[in-house]
C-alpha positions as CSV (number, residue, x, y, z in Angstrom):
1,X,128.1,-97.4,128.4
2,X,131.5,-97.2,127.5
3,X,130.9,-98.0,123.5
4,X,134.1,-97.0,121.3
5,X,134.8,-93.8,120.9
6,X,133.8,-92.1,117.7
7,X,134.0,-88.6,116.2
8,X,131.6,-87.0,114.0
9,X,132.1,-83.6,112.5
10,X,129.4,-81.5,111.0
11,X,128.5,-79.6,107.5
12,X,125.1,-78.4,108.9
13,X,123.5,-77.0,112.5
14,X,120.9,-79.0,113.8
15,X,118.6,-77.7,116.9
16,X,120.1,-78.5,120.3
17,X,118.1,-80.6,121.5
18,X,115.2,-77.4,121.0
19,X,116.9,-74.3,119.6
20,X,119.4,-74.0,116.3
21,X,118.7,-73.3,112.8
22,X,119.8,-75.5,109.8
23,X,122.8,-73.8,107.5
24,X,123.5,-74.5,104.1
25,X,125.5,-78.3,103.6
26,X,127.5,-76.2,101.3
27,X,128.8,-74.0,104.2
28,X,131.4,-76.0,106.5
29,X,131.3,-74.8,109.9
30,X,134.4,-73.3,111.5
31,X,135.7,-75.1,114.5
32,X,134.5,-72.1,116.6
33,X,130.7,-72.7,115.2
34,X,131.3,-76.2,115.9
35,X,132.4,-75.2,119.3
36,X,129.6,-73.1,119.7
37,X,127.0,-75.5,118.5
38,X,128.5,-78.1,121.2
39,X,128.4,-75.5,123.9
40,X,124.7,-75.0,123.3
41,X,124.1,-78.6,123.0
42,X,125.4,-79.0,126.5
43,X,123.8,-76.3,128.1
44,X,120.4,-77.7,126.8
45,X,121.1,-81.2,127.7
46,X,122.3,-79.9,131.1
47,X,118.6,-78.2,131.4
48,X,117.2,-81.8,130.2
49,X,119.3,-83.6,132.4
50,X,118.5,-81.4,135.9
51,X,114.5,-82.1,134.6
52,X,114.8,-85.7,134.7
53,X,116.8,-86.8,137.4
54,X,114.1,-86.0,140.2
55,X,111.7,-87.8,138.0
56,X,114.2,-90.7,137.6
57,X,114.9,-90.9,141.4
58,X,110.8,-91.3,142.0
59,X,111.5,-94.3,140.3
60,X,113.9,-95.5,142.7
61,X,114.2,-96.8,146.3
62,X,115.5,-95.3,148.9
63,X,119.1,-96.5,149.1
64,X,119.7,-96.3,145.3
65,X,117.2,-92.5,145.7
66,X,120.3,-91.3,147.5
67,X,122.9,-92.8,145.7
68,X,121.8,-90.8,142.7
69,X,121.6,-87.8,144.5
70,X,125.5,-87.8,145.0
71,X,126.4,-88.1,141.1
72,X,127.5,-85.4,139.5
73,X,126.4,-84.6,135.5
74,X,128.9,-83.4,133.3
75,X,128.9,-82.8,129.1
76,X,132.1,-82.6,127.6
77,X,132.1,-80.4,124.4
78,X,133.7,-83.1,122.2
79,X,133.6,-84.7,119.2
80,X,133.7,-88.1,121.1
81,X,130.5,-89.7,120.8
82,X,129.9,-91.6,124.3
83,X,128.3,-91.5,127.8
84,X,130.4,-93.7,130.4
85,X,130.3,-93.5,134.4
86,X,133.4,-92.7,136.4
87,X,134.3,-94.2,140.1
88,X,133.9,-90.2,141.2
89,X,130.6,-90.5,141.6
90,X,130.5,-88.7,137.7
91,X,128.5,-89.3,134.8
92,X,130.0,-88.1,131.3
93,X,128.0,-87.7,128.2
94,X,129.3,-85.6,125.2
95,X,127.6,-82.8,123.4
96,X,128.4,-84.9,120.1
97,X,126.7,-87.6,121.4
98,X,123.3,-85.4,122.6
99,X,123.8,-84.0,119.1
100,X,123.3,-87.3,117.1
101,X,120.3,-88.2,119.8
102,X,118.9,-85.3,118.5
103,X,119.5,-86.2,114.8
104,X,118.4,-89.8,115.0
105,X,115.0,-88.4,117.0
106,X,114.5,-86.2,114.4
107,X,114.6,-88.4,111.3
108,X,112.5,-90.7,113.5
109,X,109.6,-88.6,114.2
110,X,110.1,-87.5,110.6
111,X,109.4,-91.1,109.4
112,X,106.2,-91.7,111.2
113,X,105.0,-88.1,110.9
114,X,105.5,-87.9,107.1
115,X,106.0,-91.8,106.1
116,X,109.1,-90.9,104.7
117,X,110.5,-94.4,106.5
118,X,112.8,-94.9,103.1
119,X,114.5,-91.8,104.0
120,X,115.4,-92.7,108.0
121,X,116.8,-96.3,106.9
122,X,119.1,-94.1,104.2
123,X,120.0,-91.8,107.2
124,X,121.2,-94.7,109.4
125,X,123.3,-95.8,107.3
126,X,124.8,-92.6,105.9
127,X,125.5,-91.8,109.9
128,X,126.7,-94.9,110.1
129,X,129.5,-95.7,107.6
130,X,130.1,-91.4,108.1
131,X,131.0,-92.2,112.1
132,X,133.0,-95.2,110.6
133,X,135.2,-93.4,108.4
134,X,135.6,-90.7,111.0
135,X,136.5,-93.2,113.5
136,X,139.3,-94.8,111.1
137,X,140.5,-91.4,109.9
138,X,141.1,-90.0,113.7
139,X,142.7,-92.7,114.6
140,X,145.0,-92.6,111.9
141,X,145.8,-88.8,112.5
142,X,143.8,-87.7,109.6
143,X,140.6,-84.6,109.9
144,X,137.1,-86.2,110.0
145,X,134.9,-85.4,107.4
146,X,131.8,-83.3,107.4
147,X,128.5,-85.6,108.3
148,X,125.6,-84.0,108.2
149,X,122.9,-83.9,110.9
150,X,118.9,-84.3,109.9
151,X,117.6,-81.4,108.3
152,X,120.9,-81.2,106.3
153,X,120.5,-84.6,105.0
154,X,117.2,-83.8,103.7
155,X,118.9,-81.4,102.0
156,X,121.2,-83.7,100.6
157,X,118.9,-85.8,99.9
158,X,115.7,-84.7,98.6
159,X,115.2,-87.4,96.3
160,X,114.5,-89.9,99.0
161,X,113.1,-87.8,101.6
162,X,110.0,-86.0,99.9
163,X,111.4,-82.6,100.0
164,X,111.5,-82.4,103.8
165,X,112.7,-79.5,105.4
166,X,113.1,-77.9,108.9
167,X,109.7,-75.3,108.3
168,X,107.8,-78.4,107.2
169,X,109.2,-80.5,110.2
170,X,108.5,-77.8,112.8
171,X,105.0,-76.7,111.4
172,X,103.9,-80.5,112.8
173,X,103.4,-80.2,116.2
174,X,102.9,-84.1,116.3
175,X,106.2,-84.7,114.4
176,X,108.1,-82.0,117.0
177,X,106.7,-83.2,120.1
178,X,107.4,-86.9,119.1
179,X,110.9,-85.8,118.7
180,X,110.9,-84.3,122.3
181,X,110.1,-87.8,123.3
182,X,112.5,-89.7,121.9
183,X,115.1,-87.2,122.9
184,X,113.6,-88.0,126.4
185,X,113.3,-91.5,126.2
186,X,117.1,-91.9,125.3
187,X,118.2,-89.8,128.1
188,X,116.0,-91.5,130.5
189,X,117.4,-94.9,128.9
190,X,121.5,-93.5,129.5
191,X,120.8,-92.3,132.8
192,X,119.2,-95.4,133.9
193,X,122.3,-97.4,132.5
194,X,125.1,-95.4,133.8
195,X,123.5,-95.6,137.2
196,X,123.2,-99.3,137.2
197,X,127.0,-99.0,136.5
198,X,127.6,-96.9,139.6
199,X,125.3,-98.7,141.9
200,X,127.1,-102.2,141.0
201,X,130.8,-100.6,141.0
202,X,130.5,-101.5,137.7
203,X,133.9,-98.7,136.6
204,X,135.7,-99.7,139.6
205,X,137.0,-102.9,137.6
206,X,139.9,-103.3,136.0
207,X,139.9,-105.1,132.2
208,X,142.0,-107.9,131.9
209,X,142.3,-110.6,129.2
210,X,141.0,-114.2,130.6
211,X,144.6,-115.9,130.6
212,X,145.8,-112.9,132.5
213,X,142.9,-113.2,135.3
214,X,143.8,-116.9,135.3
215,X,147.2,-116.7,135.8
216,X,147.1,-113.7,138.7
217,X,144.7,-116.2,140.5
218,X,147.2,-118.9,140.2
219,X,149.7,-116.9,141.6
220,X,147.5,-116.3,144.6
221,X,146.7,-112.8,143.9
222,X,143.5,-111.0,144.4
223,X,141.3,-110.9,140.9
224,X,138.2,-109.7,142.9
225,X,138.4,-106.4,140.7
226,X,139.2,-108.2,137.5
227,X,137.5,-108.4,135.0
228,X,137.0,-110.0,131.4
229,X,135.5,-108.9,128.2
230,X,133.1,-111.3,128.3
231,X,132.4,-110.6,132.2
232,X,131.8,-107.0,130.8
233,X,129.4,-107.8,128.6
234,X,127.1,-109.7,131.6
235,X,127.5,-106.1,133.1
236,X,126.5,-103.8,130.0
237,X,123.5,-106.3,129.6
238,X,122.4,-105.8,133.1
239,X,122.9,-102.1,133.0
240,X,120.5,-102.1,129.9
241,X,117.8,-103.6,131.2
242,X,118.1,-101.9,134.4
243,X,117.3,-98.5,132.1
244,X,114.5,-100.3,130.4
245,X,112.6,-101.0,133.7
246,X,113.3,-97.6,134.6
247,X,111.9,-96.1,131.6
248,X,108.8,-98.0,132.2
249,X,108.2,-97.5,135.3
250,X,108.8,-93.8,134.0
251,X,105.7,-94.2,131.5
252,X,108.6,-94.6,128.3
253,X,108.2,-97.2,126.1
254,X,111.6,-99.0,125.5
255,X,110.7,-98.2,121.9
256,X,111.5,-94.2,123.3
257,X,115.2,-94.8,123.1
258,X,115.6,-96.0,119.5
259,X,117.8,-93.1,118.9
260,X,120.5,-94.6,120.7
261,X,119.9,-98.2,120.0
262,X,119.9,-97.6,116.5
263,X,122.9,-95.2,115.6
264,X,124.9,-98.2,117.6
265,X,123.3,-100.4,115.2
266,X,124.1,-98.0,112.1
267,X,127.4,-98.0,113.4
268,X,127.9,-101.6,112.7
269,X,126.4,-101.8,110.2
270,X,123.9,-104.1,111.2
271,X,126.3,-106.7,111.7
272,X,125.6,-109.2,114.4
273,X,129.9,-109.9,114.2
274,X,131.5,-108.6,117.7
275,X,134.2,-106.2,116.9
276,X,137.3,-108.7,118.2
277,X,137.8,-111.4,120.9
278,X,138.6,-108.4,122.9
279,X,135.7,-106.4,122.7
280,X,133.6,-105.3,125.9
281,X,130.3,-105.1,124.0
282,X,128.4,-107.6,122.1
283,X,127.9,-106.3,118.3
284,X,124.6,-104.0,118.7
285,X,122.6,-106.3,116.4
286,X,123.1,-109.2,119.5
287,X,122.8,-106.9,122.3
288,X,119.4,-105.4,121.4
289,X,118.0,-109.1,120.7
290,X,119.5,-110.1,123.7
291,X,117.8,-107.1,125.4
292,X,114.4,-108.3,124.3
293,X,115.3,-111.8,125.3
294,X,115.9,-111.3,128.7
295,X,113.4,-108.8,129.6
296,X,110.5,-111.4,128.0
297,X,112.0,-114.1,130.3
298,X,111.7,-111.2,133.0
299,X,108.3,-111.4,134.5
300,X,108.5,-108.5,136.7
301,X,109.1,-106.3,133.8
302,X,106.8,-107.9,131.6
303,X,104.2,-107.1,134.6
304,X,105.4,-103.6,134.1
305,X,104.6,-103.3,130.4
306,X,101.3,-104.7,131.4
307,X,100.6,-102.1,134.2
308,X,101.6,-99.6,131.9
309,X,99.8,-100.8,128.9
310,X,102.9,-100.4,126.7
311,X,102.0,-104.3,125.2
312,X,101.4,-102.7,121.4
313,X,104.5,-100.5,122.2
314,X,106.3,-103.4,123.1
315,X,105.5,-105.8,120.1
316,X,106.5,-103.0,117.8
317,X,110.1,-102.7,119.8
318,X,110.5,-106.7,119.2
319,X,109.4,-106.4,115.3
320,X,111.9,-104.2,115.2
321,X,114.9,-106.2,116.8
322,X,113.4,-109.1,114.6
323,X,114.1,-107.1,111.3
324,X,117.9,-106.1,112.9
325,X,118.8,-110.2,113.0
């Protein structure tokens, strides 16, 4: 899942993934507290990780059971928000990136626990156009900005969230244990993807733009491991719904990793616009309707949600994508 790299810097502590306590949005964090904070978000999501692979590889057969086995985990403390496979036989995901999981899951749970759902759709897009500016300002040598994470945006905003805090959020066992799911679901759902990449060779292949594929096969050469943007895009497609079989056949409703599939959305800014000609990924907005186009058309996965009687999860996971286009 080798979305573009993005930076998000933080004005509050949010839990990792279980354990942190909310600070003040008027207190910046220090680089080393940011360092810190993305040290314990990587321990945790290392304990998370070692939980669900065994799980994930029940869910397997045989030849892809030991396949998995021989991938190595690793979370780089970075800004970088991503999760992409390596030809090592490695798997990166960054303790940004398990940071905003955590953020997204929380504002989530938040909005069906305490019907506050004006308050996540304000919090996707302040994440959002916050990761965008971030993005821009990197790149062009400038510091990020501050962004907060969920309990700090409550802060920030109390008009629109009901005067939500963190004691109110964590006196609701309901609200905290939905979290834990979601936080689950979207590992489970990255996992699954990044292995479908290393069991097709998928980050073996080389990007090339189509005139350059065409003329190295005119010239006799061997375009075998070439690939195109738009050949990339067939592969990120299949990679996705190879972690939404998974995730059912693990008892997870695709609707579990919405706090993924969302911030990517947020990121956008619900456009259904591809970023350029260039561009590996189809625009979020297109990728999640085409997720939920090709998995109807699946019947074997649609047998799944059946056997797992996730059908009412899975209507609510298409409203959803219907709202997005």
């Amino acid at each position: 899942m080798q979305w573009q790299w993005i930076v998000v810097f933080l004005s509050v502590v949010m839990p990792a993934l279980d354990a942190q306590t909310s600070q003040p949005p008027s207190e910046l964090m220090s680089p080393s507290q940011i360092n810190a904070l993305w040290k314990s978000y990587a321990q945790n999501g290392d304990r998370l990780i070692s939980d669900i692979r065994p799980r994930f590889r029940r869910a397997l057969n045989p030849e892809d059971r030991s396949l998995e086995s021989s991938l190595d985990y690793e979370i780089k403390i970075t800004g970088n928000t991503n999760a992409f496979s390596l030809p090592n036989h490695q798997t990166i995901i960054t303790s940004s990136f398990l940071q905003v999981i955590d953020s997204m899951a929380t504002v989530m749970a938040a909005a069906q626990a305490f019907n506050t759902p004006e308050c996540l759709g304000s919090y996707v897009e302040y994440l959002g156009e916050g990761t965008r500016n971030n993005t821009w300002l990197v790149a062009h040598g400038r510091p990020a900005e501050p962004v907060a994470m969920a309990f700090g945006y409550w802060q920030l905003r109390k008009d629109i969230c009901g005067g939500l805090t963190e004691a109110t959020f964590r006196s609701n066992q309901k609200a905290d244990d939905l979290r834990e799911y979601l936080i689950q679901g979207s590992l489970i759902y990255l996992i699954g993807h990044e292995f479908c990449h290393h069991k097709f060779h998928d980050n073996t292949f080389r990007m090339v733009k189509p005139e350059q594929k065409e003329r190295d096969q005119a010239r006799g050469f061997d375009v075998t491991r070439e690939v195109t943007p738009s050949e990339q895009v067939a592969k990120e497609e299949r990679a996705d719904l190879f972690g939404f079989r998974k995730m059912v056949e693990m008892d997870y409703p695709p609707m579990a990793a919405m706090p993924v599939l969302v911030f990517f959305v947020g990121i956008e800014g619900f456009s259904p616009e591809a970023l350029g000609d260039d561009d590996d990924h189809p625009a979020a907005v297109v990728r999640f309707k085409d997720m939920i186009d090709e998995t109807e058309k699946d019947s074997a996965f649609m047998k799944l949600i059946n056997e797992h009687h996730l059908e009412t999860q899975w209507n609510a996971f298409k409203a959803l994508g219907g709202q997005f286009n």
